[in-house]
C-alpha positions as CSV (number, residue, x, y, z in Angstrom):
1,X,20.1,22.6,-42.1
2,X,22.0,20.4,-40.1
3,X,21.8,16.6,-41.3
4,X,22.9,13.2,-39.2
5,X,24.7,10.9,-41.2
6,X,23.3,8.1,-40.2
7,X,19.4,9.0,-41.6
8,X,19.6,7.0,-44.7
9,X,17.5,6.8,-47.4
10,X,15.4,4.3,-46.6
11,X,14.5,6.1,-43.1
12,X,13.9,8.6,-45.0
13,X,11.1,6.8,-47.4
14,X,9.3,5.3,-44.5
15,X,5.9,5.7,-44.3
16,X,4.5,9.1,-42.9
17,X,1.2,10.0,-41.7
18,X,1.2,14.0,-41.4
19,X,-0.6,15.3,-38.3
20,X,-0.5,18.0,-35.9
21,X,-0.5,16.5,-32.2
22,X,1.5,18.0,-29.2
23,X,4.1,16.2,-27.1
24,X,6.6,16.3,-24.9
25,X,10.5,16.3,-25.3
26,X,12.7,15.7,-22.8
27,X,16.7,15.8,-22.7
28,X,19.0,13.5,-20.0
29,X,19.0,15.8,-16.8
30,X,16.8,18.7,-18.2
31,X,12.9,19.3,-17.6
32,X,10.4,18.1,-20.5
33,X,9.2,21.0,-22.8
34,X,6.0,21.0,-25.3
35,X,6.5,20.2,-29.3
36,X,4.0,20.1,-31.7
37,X,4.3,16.3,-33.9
38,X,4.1,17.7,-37.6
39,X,4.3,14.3,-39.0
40,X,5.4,11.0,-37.8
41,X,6.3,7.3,-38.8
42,X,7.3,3.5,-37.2
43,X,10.9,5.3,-37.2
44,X,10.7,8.9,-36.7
45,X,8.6,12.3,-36.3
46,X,9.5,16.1,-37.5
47,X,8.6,18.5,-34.5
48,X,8.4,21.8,-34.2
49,X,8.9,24.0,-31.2
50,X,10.3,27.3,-29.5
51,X,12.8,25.3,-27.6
52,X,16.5,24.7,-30.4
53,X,17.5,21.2,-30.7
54,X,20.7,19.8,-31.0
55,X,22.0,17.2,-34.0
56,X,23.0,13.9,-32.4
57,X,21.1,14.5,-29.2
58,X,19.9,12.2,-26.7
59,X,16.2,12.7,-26.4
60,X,12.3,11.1,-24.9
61,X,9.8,11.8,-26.5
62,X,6.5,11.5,-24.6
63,X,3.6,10.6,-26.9
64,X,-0.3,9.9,-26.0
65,X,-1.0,6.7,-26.7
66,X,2.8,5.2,-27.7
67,X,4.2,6.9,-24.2
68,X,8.0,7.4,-23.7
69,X,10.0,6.6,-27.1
70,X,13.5,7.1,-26.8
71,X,15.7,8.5,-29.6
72,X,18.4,10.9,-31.2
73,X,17.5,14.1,-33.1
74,X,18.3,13.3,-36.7
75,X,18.7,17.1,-38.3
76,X,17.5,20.5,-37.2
77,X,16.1,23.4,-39.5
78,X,15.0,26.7,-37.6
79,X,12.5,25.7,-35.3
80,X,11.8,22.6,-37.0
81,X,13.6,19.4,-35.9
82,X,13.1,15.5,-36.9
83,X,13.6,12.9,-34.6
84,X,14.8,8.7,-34.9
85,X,13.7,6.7,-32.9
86,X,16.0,4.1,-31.3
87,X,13.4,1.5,-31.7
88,X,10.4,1.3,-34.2
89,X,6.6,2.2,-32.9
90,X,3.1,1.7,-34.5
91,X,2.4,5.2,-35.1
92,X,-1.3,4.8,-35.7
93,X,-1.6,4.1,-31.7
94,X,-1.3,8.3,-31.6
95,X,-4.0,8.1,-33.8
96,X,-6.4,6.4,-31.4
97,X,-9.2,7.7,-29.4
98,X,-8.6,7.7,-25.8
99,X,-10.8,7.5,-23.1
100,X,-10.7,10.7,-20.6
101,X,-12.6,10.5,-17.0
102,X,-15.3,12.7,-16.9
């Protein structure tokens, strides 16, 4: 396990709601690929995906219903990775029904 100095503790003790709910990564100058959101908070999310993930690196996360949130990825275990965001988000606007067109 890889670990980025600058998660601190109290990053680390924010509030988590644990969920499974896809999205999409994407790195400066490189397509988008899919993750699956195994839990997330106002300041972070662990993923989980095929593609590896590199401590320290620039990514956009695309989310349904809190859109493109910027960030760095924090630590990497496996196929596991976890993800702070450069800004805070409400995180219970992924948990929100949206409305599809039928």
């Amino acid at each position: 396990m890889t670990i980025l100095k600058a998660v601190t503790a109290d990053s680390r003790q924010a509030e988590r709601e644990t969920l499974i709910l896809t999205a999409r990564l994407k790195r400066v100058g490189s397509a988008a690929f899919a993750v699956t959101v195994r839990n997330l908070s106002a300041v972070g999310m662990m993923v989980e995906g095929e593609t590896p993930l590199t401590v320290d690196e620039a990514v956009v996360a695309e989310i349904a219903g809190l859109g493109k949130v910027p960030g760095r990825i924090a630590w990497t275990q496996e196929d596991r990775a976890g993800m702070a965001f450069d800004a805070p988000v409400d995180p219970t606007r992924a948990r929100r029904p949206r409305l599809t067109a039928v």
